[in-house]
C-alpha positions in Angstrom: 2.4 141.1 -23.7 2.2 137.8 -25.0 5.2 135.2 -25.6 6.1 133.4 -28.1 8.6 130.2 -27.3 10.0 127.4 -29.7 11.1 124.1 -29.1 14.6 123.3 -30.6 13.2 120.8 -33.0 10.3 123.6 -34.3 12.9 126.2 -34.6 15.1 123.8 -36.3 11.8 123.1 -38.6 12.0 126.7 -40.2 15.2 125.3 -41.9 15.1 124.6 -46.0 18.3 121.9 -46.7 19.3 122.9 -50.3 21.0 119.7 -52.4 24.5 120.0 -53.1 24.9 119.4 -57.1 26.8 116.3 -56.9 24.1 114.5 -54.8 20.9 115.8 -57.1 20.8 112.9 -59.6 19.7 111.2 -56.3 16.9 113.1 -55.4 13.8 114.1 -56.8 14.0 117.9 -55.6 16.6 120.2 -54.7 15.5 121.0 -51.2 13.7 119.5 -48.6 11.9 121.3 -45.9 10.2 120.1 -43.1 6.3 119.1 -43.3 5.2 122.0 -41.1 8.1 124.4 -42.7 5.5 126.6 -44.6 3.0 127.3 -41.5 5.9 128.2 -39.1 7.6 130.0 -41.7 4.0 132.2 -41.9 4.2 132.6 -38.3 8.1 133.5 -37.6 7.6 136.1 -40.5 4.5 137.5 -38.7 6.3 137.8 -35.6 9.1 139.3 -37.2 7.1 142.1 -39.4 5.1 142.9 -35.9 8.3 143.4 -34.1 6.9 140.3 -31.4 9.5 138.6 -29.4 10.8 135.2 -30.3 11.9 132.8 -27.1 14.0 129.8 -27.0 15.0 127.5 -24.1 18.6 127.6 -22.5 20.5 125.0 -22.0 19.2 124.1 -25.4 20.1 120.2 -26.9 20.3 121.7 -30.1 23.0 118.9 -31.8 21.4 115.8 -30.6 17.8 117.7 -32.0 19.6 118.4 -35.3 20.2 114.7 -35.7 16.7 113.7 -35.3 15.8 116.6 -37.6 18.0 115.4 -40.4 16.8 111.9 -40.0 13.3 113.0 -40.3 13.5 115.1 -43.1 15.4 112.6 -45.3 13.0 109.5 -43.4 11.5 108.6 -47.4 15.5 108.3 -48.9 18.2 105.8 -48.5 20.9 108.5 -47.9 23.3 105.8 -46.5 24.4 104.3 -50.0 25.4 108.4 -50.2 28.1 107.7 -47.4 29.0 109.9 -44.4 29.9 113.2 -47.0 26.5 113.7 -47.5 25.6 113.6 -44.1 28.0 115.9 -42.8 27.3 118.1 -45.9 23.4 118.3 -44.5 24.3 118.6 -40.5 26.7 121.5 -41.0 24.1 122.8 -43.2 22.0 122.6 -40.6 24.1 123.7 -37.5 25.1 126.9 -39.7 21.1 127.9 -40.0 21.0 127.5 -36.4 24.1 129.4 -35.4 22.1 132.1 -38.2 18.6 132.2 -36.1 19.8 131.8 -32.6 20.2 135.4 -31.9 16.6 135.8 -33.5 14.9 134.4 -30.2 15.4 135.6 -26.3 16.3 133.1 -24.1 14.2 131.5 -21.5 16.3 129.4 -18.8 15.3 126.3 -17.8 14.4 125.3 -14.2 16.1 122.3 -12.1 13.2 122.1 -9.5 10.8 119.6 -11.7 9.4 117.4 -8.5 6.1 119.0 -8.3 5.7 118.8 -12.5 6.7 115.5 -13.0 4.3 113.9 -10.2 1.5 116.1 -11.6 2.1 113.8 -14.9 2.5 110.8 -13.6 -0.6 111.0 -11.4 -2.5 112.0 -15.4 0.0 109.6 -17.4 -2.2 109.4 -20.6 -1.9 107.1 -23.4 0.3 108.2 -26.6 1.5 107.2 -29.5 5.2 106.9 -27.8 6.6 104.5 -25.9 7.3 106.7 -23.0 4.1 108.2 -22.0 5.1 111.0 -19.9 7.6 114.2 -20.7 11.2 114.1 -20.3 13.2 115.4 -17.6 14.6 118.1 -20.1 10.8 118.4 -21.1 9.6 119.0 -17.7 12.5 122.0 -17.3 11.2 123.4 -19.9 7.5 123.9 -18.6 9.4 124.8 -14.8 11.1 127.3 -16.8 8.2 129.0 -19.0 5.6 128.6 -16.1 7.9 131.1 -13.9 8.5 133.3 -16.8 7.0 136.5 -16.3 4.1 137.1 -19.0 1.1 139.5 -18.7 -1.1 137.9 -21.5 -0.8 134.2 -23.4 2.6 132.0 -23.2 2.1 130.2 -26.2 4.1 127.3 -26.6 4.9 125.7 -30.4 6.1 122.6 -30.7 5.5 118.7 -32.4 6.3 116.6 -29.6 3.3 114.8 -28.6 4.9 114.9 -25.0 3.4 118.6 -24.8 0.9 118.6 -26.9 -1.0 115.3 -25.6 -1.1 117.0 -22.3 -1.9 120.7 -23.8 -5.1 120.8 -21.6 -3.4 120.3 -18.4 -0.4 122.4 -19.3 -2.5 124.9 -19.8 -4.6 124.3 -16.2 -1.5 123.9 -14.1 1.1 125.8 -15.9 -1.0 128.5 -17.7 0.9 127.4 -20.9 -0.7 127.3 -24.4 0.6 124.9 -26.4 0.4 125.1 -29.9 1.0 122.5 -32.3 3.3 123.1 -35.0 1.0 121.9 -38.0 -1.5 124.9 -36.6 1.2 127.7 -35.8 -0.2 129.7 -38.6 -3.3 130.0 -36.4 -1.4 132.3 -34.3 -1.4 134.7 -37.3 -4.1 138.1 -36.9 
């Protein structure tokens, strides 16, 4: 059996945000979708169709994720002229997707003991594009979590933050974790 697990932000990624009329004249489309929407949109409908369990991670920090989410999305717009109506208007939006898909994915708990993983990253701290260079205390429960969680074949892992993904080769070594980059989740696909 392989696994399948999401990140909040990637799960939060499959969401379109649909215009409301009254804001359209300030926009040049009427949705707006993430820039990796389409290829995890191809791989959450394979999964589906194939009847392949989707996983999550519990304690999840889902509302401070759909903030960044939002931000990103609308990063090209002044949306503050628009006022705080149209903020809310997109962040319930997006809170009601989530509360729609939550139940789509199995829950993986996240682990406390994160000594051993967060010394194995500082002793490789690598050079990224962010500031901080090494996973996050919630970042590191996650891996504690998914590397005790029972799989016989791949843990795959999809996900943008660079956090993971800048270390994939020794997640993988250490943790026997594949991470996959959101922008090639549709690789996943047979």
């Amino acid at each position: 059996m392989t696994s399948y697990a999401f990140d909040d932000c990637s799960i939060l990624h499959l969401c379109k945000i649909e215009i409301n009329k009254a804001f359209l004249i300030y926009f040049d489309k009427k949705e707006f979708k993430h820039d990796n929407y389409q290829k995890l949109e191809l791989l959450n409908a394979f999964l589906d169709k194939n009847s392949l369990h989707k996983y999550k991670f519990v304690p999840n920090t889902i509302q401070k994720n759909i903030l960044k989410v939002v931000d990103d999305m609308f990063g090209g717009y002044n949306v503050q002229i628009l006022g705080t109506t149209f903020k809310t208007l997109i962040i319930d939006q997006t809170e009601e997707f989530y509360e729609n898909v939550k139940n789509d994915f199995m829950n993986i708990s996240k682990k406390e003991d994160i000594v051993s993983i967060k010394k194995m990253f500082i002793e490789n701290v690598r050079e990224l594009r962010k500031e901080k260079k090494t996973p996050s205390d919630d970042d590191l429960k996650i891996i504690a979590g998914y590397k005790d969680f029972y799989v016989k074949d791949i843990k795959y892992f999809i996900t943008e933050d660079e956090h993971f993904w800048g270390y994939k080769d020794l997640i993988l070594k250490y943790y026997n974790i594949t991470i996959v980059e959101e922008w090639n989740s549709d690789k996943l696909i047979d």
